[in-house]
C-alpha positions as CSV (number, residue, x, y, z in Angstrom):
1,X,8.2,-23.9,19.3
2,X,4.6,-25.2,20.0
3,X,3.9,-21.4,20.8
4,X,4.5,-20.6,17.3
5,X,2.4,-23.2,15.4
6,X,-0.2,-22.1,18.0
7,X,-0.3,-18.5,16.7
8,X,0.6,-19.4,13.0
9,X,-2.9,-21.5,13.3
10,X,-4.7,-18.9,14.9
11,X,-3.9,-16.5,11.9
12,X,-4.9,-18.5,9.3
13,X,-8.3,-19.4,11.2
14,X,-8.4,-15.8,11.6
15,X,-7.4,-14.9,8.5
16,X,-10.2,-17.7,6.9
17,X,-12.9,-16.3,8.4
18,X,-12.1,-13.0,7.6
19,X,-12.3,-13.8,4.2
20,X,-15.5,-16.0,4.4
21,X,-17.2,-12.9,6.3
22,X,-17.9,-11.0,3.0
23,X,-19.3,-13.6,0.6
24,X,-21.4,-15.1,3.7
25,X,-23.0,-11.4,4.7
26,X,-23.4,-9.9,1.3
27,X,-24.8,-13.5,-0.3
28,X,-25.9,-12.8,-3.7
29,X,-27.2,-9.5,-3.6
30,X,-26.2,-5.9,-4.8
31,X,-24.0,-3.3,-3.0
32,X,-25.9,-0.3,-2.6
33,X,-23.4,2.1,-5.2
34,X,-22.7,4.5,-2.0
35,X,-20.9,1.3,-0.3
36,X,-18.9,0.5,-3.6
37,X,-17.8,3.8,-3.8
38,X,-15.9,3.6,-0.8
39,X,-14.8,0.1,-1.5
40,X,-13.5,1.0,-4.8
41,X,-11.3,4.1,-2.9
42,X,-10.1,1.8,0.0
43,X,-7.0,0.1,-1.9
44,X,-5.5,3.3,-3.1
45,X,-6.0,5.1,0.6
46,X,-4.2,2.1,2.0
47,X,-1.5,2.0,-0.6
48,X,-0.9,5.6,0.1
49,X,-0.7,5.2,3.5
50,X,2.0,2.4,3.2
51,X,3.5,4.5,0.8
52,X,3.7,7.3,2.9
53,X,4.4,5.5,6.3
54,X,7.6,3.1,4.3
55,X,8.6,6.6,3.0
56,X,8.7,9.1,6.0
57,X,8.1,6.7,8.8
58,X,11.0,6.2,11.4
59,X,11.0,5.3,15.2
60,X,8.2,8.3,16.0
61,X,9.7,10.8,13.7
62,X,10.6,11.9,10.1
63,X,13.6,11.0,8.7
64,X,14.1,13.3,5.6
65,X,16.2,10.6,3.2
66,X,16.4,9.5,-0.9
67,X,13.1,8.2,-0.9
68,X,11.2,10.8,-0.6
69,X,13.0,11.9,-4.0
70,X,12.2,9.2,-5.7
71,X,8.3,8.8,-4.5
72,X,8.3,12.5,-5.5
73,X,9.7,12.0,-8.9
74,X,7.2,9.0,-9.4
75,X,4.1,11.2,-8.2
76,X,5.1,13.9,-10.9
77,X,5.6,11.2,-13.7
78,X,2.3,10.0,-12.9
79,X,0.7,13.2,-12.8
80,X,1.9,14.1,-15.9
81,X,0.8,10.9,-17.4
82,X,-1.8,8.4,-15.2
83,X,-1.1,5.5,-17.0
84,X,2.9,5.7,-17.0
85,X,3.4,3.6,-13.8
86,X,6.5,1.4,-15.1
87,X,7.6,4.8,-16.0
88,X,7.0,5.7,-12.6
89,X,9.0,3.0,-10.8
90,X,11.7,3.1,-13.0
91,X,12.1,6.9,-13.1
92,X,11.6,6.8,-8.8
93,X,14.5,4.0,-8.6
94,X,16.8,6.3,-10.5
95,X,16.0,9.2,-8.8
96,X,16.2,7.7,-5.4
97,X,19.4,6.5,-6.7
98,X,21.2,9.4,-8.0
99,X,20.3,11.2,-4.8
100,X,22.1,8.6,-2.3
101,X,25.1,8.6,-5.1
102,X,25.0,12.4,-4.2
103,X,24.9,12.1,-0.4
């Protein structure tokens, strides 16, 4: 049990100066706009990629299943309207749904 709280305490010290490390390097000054950039793109390249990996992942393969349905019936909501994300979720559930009803 004392194993546990030992890593559960190393993660949060880990975790805290993770966090710290941004404010402490950057201070007060700007980002140069070529650095934001590729801040500002980093959330949705990780949300895709645990889209993606929740969606196709398996034990080392693809497993072809109702979710891919649904996250393709969410993309095409929100590329036909951007802004349309409850849309999206509630349009992928049914899909994903439907499909598993089906199977």
């Amino acid at each position: 049990m004392a194993d546990v709280w030992i890593t559960i305490a190393a993660l949060i010290v880990t975790s805290m100066m993770i966090r710290a490390s941004g404010p402490l390097l950057v201070g007060g000054r700007e980002i140069p706009p070529r650095f934001s950039g590729v801040i500002d793109l980093l959330g949705p390249a990780l949300l895709t990629a645990l889209i993606v990996n929740e969606t196709l992942g398996g034990d080392g393969s693809i497993e072809l299943n109702a979710s891919i349905a649904g996250v393709a019936a969410a993309g095409a909501v929100l590329l036909h309207k951007r802004s349309a994300v409850l849309g999206a979720i509630v349009v992928s559930a049914v899909v994903t749904a439907l499909v598993r009803a089906l199977t």
